[in-house]
N, CA, C and O atoms as a DFTB+ gen file, in Angstrom:
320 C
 N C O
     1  1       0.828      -1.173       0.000
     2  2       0.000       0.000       0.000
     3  2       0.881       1.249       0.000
     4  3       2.004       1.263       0.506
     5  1       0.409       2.107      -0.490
     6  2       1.116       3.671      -0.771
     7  2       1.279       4.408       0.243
     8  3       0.743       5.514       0.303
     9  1       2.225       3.812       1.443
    10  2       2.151       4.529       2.766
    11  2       1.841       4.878       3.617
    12  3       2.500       5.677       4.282
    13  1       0.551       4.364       4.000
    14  2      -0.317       4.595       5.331
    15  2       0.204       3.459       6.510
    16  3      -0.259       2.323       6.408
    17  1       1.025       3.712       7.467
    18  2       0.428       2.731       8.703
    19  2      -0.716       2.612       9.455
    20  3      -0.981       1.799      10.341
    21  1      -1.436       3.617       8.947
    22  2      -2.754       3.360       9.870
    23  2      -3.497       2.623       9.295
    24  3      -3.615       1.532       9.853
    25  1      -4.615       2.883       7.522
    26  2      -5.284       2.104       7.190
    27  2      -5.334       0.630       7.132
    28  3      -4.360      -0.002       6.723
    29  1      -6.346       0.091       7.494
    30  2      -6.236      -1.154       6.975
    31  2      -6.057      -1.815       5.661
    32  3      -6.837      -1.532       4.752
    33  1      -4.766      -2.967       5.412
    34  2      -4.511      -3.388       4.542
    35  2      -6.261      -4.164       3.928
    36  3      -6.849      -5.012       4.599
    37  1      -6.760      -3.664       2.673
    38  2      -7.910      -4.334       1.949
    39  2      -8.161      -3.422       0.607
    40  3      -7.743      -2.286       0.383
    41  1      -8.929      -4.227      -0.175
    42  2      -9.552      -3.737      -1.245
    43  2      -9.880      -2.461      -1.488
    44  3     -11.000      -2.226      -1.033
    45  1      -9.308      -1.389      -2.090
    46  2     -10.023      -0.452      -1.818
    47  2      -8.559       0.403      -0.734
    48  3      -8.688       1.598      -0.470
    49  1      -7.901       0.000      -0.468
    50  2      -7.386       0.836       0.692
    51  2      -6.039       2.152      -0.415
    52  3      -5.737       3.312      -0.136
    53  1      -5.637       1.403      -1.444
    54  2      -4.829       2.682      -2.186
    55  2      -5.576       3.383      -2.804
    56  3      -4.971       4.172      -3.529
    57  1      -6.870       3.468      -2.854
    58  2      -7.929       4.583      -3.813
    59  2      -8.377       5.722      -2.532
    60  3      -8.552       6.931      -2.684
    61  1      -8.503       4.904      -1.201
    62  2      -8.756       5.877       0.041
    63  2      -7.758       6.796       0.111
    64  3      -7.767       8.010      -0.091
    65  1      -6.605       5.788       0.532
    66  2      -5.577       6.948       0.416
    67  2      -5.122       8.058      -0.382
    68  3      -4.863       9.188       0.031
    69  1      -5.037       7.563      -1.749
    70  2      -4.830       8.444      -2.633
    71  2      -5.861       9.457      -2.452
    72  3      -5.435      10.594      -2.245
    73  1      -6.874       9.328      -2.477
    74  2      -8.134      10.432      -2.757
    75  2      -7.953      10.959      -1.134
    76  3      -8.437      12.079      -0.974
    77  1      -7.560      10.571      -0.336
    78  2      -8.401      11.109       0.928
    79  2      -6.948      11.791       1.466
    80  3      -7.151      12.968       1.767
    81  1      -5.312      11.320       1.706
    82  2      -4.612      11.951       2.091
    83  2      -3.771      13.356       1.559
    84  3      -2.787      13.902       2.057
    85  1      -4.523      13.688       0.416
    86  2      -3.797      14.867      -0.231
    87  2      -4.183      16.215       0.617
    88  3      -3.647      17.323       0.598
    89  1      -5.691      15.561       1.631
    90  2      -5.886      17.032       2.208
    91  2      -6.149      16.477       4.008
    92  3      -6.448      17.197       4.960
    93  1      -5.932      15.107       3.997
    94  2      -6.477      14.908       5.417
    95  2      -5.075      13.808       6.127
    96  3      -4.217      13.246       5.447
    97  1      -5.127      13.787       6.701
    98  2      -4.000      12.388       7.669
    99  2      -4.763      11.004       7.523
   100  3      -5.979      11.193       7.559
   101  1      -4.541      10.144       7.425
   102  2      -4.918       8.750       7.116
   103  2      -5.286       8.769       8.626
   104  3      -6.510       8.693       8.734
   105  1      -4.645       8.845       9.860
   106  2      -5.628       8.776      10.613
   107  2      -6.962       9.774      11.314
   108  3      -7.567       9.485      12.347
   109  1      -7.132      10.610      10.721
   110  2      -8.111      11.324      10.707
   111  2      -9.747      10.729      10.146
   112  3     -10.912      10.732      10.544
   113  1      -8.759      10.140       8.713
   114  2      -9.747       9.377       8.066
   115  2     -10.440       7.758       8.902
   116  3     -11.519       7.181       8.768
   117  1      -9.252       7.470       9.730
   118  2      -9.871       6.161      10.333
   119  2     -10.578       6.288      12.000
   120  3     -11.019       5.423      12.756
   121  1     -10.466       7.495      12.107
   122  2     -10.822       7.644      13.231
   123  2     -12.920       8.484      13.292
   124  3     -13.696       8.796      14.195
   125  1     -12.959       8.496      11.575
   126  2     -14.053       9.144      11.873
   127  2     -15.688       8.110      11.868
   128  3     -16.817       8.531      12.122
   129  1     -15.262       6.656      11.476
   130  2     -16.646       5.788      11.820
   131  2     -18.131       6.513      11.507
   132  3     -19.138       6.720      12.184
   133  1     -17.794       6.745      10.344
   134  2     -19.258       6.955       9.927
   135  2     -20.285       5.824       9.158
   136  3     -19.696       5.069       8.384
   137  1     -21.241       5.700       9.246
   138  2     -22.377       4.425       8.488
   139  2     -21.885       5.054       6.662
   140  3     -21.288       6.069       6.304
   141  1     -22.330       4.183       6.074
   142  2     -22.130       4.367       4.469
   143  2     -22.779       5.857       4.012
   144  3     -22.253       6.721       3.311
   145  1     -23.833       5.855       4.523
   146  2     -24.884       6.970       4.754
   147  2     -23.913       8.696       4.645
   148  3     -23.796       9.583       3.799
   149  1     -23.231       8.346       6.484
   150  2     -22.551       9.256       6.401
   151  2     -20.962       9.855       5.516
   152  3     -20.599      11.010       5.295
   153  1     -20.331       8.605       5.190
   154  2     -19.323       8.485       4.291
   155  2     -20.035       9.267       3.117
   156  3     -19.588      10.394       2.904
   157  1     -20.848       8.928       2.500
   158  2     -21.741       9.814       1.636
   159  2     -22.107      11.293       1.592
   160  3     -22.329      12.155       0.742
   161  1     -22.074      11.204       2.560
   162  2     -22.857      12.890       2.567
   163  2     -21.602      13.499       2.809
   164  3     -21.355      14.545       2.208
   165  1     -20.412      12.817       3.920
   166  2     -19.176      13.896       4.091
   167  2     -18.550      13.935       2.495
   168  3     -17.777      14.873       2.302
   169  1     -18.758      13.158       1.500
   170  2     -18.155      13.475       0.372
   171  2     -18.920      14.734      -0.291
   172  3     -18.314      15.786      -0.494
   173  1     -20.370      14.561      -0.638
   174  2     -20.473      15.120      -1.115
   175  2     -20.498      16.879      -0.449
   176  3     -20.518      17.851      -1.205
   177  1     -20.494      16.965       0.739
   178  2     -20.183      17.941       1.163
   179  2     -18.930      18.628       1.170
   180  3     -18.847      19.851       1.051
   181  1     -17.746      17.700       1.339
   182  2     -16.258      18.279       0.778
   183  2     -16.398      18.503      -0.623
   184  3     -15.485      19.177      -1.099
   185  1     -17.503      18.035      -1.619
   186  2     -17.335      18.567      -3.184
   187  2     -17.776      19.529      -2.612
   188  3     -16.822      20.250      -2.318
   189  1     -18.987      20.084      -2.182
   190  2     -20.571      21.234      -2.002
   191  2     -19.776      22.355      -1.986
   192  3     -19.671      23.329      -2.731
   193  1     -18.943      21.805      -0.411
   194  2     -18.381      23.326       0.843
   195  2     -17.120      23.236       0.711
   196  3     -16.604      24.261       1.158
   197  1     -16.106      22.267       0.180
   198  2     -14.773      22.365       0.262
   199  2     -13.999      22.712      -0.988
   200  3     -12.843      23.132      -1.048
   201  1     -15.060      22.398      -2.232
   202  2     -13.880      22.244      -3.134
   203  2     -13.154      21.271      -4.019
   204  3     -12.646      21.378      -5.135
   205  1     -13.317      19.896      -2.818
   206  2     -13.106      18.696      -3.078
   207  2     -13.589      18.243      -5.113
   208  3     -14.532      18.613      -5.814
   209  1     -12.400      17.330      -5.395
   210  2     -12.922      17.208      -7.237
   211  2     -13.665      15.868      -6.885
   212  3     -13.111      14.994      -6.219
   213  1     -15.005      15.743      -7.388
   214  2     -15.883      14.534      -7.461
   215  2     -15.138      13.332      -7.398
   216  3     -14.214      13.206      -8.201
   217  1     -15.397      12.335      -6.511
   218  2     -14.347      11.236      -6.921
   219  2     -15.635      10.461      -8.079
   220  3     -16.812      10.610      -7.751
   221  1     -15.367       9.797      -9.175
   222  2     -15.946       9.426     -10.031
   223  2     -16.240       8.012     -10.049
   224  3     -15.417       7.499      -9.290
   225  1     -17.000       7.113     -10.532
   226  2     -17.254       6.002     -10.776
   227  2     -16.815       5.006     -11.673
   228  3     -17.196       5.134     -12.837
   229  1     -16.003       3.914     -11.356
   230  2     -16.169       3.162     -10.107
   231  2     -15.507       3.692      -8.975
   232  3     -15.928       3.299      -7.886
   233  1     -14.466       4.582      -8.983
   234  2     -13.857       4.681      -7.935
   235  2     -14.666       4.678      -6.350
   236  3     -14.451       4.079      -5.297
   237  1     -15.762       5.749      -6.839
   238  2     -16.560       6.467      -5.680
   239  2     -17.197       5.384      -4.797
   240  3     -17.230       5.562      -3.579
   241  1     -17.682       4.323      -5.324
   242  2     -18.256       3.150      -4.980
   243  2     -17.101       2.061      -4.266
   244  3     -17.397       1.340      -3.313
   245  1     -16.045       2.080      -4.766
   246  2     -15.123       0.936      -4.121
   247  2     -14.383       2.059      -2.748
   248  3     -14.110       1.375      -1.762
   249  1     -14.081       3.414      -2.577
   250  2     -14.130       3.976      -1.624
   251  2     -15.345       3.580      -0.625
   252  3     -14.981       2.843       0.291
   253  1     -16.576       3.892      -0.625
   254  2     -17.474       3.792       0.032
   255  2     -17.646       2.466       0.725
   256  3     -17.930       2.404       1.921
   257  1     -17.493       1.535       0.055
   258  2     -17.311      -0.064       0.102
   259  2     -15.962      -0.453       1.511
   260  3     -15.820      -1.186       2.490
   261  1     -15.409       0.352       0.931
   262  2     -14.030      -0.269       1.887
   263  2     -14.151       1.062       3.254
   264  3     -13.715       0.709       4.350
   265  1     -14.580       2.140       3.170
   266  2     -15.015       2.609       4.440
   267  2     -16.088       2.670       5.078
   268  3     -16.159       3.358       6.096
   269  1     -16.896       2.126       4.717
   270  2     -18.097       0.793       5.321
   271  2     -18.002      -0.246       6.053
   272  3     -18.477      -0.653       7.114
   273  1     -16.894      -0.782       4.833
   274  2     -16.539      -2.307       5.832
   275  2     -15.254      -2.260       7.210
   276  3     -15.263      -3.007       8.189
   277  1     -14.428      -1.382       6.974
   278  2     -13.452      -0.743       7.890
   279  2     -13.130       0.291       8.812
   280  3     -12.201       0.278       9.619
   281  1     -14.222       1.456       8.573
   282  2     -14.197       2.524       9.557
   283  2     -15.670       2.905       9.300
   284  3     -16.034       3.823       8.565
   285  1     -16.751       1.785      10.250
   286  2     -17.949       2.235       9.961
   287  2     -18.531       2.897      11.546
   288  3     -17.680       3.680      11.969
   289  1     -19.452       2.808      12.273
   290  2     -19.680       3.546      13.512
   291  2     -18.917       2.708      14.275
   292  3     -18.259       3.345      15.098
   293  1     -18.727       1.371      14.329
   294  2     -17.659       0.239      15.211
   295  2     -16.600       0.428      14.726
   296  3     -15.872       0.532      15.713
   297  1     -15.856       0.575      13.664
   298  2     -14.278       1.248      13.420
   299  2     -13.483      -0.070      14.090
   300  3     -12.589       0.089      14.921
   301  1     -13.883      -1.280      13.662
   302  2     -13.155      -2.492      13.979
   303  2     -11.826      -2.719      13.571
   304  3     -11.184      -3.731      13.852
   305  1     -11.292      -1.461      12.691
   306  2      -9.542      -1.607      12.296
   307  2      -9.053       0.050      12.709
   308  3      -8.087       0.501      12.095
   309  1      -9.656       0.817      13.625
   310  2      -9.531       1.845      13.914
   311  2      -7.622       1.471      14.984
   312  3      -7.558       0.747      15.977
   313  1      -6.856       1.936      14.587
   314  2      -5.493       1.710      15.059
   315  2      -5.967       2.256      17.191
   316  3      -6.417       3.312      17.634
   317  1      -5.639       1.170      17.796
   318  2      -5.625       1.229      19.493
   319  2      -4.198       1.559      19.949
   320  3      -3.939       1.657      21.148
């Protein structure tokens, strides 16, 4: 993987990073346990209010997928 010790090694984990550490810390990103729901809406709100460039499809979907299954409200690979 492209440098994170925090994320969890899975499917999906070099598209998080790439898209998500150019403006945030990888653990920022694993520490925030949101439902799919909310993973959703914080995106489209970093496009709305931040600026953020659309992540596009498929990408947008295999992001969502892998921070669902890894940093969802239980955050079961959240680094202790």
């Amino acid at each position: 993987m492209a440098g994170s010790d925090v994320l969890y090694e899975a499917n999906g984990v070099d598209l998080v990073y790439g898209y998500c550490t150019g403006c945030h810390s990888d653990r920022i990103v694993a520490q925030q346990g949101q439902t799919r729901e909310g993973w959703d809406k914080l995106l489209v709100w970093m496009v709305d209010e931040q600026g953020m460039a659309e992540i596009d499809e498929p990408d947008r979907t295999q992001v969502l997928d892998y921070l669902e299954a890894h940093y969802n409200t239980d955050r079961p690979n959240f680094p202790r």
